[in-house]
VOVEX-938372 format. One record per residue (C-alpha): residue in one letter; x, y, z. Coordinates in Angstrom, 1 decimal. Layout:
REM residues N
<r "A",<X,Y,Z>>,
...
This chain:
REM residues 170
<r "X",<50.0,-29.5,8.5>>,
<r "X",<47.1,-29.3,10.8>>,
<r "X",<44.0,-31.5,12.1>>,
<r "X",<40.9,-31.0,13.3>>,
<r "X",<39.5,-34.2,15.8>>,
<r "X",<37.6,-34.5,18.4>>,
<r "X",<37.0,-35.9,21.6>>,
<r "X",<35.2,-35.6,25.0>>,
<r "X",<32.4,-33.9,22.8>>,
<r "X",<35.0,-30.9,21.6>>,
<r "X",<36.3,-30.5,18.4>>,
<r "X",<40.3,-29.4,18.6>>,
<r "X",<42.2,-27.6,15.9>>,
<r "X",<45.9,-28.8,16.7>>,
<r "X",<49.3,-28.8,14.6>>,
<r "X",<52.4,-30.9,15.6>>,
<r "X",<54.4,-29.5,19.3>>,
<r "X",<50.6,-28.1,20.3>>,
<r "X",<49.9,-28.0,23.7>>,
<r "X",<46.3,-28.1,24.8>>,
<r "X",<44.2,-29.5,27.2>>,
<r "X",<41.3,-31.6,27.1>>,
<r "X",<38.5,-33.7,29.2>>,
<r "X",<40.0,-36.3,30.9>>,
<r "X",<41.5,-39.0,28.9>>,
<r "X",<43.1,-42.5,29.7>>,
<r "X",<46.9,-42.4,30.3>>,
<r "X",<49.7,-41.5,32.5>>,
<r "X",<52.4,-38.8,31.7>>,
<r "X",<54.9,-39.9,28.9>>,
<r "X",<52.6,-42.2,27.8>>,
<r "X",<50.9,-41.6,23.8>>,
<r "X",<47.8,-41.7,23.1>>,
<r "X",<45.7,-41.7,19.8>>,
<r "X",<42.7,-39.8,18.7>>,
<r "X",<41.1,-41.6,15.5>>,
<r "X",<37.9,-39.4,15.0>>,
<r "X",<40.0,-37.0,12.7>>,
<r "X",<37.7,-34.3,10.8>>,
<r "X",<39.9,-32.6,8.8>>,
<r "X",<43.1,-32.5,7.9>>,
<r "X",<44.8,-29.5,6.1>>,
<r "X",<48.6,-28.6,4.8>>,
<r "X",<48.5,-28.3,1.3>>,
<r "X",<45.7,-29.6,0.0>>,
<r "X",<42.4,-30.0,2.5>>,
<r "X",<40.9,-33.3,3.3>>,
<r "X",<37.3,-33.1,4.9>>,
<r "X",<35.9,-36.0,6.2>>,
<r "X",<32.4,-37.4,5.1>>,
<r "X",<32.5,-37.6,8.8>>,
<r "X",<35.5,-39.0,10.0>>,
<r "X",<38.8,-39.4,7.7>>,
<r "X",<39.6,-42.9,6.7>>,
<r "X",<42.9,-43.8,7.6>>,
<r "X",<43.8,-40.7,10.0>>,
<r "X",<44.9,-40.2,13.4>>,
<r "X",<46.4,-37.7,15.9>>,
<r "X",<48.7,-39.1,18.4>>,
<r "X",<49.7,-36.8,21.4>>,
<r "X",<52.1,-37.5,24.4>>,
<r "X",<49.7,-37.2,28.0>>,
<r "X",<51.9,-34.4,29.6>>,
<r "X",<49.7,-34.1,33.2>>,
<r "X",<46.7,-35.5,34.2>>,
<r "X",<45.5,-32.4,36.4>>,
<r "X",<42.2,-30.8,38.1>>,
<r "X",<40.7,-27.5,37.2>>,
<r "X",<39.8,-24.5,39.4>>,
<r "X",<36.9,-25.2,42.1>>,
<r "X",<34.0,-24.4,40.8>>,
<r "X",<31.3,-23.4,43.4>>,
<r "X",<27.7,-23.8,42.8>>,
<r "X",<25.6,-22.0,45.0>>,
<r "X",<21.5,-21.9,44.6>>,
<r "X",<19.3,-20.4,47.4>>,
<r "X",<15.4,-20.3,47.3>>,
<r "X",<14.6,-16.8,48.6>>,
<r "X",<11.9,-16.7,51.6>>,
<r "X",<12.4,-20.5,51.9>>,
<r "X",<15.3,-21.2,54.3>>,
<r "X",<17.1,-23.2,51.6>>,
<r "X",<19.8,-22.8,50.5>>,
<r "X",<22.6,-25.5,48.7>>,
<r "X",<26.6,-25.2,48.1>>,
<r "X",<28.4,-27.4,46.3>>,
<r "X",<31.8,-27.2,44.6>>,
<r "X",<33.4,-29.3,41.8>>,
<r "X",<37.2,-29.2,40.2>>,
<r "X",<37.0,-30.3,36.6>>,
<r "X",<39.5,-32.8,35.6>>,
<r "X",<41.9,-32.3,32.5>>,
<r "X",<44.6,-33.6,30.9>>,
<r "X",<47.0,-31.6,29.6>>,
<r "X",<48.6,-32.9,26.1>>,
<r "X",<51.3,-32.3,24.0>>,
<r "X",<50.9,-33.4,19.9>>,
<r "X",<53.3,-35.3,18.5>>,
<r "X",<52.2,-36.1,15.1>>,
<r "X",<49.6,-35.9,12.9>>,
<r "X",<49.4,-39.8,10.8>>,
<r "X",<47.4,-40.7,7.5>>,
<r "X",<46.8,-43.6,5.1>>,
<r "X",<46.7,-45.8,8.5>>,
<r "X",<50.0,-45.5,9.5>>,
<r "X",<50.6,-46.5,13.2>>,
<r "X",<52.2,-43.7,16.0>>,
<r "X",<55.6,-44.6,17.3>>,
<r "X",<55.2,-45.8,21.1>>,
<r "X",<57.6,-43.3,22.6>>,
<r "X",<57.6,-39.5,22.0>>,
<r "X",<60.0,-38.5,20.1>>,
<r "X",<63.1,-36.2,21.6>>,
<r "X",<62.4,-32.6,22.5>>,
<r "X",<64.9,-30.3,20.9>>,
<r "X",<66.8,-28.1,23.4>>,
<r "X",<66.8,-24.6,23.6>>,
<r "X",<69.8,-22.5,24.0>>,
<r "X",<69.9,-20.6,27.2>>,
<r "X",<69.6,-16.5,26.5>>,
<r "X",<72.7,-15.0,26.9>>,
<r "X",<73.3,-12.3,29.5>>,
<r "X",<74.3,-8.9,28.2>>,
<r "X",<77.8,-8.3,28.9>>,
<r "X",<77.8,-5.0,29.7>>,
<r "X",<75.6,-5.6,32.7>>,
<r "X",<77.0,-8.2,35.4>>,
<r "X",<75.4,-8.8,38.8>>,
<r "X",<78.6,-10.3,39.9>>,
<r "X",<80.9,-7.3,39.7>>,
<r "X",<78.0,-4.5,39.4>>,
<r "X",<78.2,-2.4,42.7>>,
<r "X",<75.6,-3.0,45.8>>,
<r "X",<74.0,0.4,45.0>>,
<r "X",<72.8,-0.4,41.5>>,
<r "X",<71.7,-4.2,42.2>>,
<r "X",<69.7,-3.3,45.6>>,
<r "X",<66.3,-1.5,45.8>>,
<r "X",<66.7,2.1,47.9>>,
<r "X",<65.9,2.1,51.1>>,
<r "X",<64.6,4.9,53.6>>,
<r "X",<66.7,6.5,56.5>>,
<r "X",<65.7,4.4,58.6>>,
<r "X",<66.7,0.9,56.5>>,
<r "X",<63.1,-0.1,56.1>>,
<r "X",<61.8,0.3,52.4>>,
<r "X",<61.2,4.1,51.1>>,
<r "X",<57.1,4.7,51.4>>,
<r "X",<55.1,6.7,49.5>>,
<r "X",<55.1,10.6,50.2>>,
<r "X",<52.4,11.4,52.2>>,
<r "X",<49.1,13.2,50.7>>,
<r "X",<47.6,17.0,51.1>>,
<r "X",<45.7,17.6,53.9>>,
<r "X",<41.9,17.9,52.8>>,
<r "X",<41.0,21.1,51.3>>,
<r "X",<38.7,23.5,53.8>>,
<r "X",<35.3,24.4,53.4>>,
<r "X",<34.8,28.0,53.2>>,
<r "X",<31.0,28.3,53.8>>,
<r "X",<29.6,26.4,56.8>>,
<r "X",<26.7,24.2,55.7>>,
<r "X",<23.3,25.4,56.8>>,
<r "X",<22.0,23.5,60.2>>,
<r "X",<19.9,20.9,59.9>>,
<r "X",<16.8,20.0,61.9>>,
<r "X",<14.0,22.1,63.1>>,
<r "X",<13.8,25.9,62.1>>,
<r "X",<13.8,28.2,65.1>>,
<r "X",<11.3,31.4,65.3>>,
């Protein structure tokens, strides 16, 4: 199932356990929060709204509430000695979709347990532990300092001297 809302002026296509961020919105981390401006909702059957659809909302768990790159915006007037720098860090919060709700149903307050993942098993016929120091350390020069690069050709030689420049002699 899948839903289409919007807010800050954006319209977001989201399914349950997406992550996404979006323009500042009210909430600290682990709190949920719910978008009712819902424009579609698909699964099996679609549902478009005639704007919004009755009865529907998205509620999401607030992850982080985080700033953006810096931004810098830099105008100059040429021949005018002027010149203006400014920079601005966009602020986001970053949200994670618990459910997608219809017919008016109310979101549950807490968000709901994340399952765990299984750690990826090593392959045994590899082991750091036991493997000997030559295989699980990077070669090293002579000298104990890391190997370098082999060194380059000499540039090639000209064989005809380039004609003098300047003033012709007679």
């Amino acid at each position: 199932m899948f839903a289409v809302f919007k807010t800050g002026g954006k319209q977001y296509r989201v399914a349950a356990e997406d992550v996404l961020k979006v323009d500042k919105v009210k909430g600290e981390p682990g709190e949920i929060v719910e978008f009712g401006e819902v424009l579609v909702i698909g699964g099996d059957g679609v549902t478009l709204g005639a704007p919004m659809v009755a009865g529907a909302t998205v509620a999401a768990e607030v992850l982080d509430q985080a700033r953006g790159p810096k931004i810098i915006a830099f105008k100059k007037r040429r021949r005018k000695n002027s010149r203006r720098k400014r920079g601005h860090r966009q602020e986001f919060t970053l949200l994670r979709i618990t459910e997608i709700l219809t017919d008016g149903k109310k979101a549950s307050k807490t968000a709901p347990p994340r399952p765990k993942r299984a750690p990826v098993p090593k392959p045994e016929s590899f082991d750091t532990d036991t493997a000997p120091e030559a295989v699980t350390k990077k070669p090293r020069g002579a000298t104990g300092k890391k190997a370098s690069k082999p060194k380059s050709k000499a540039p090639a030689r000209k064989t005809k001297s380039a004609p003098a420049k300047g003033k012709k002699k007679k």
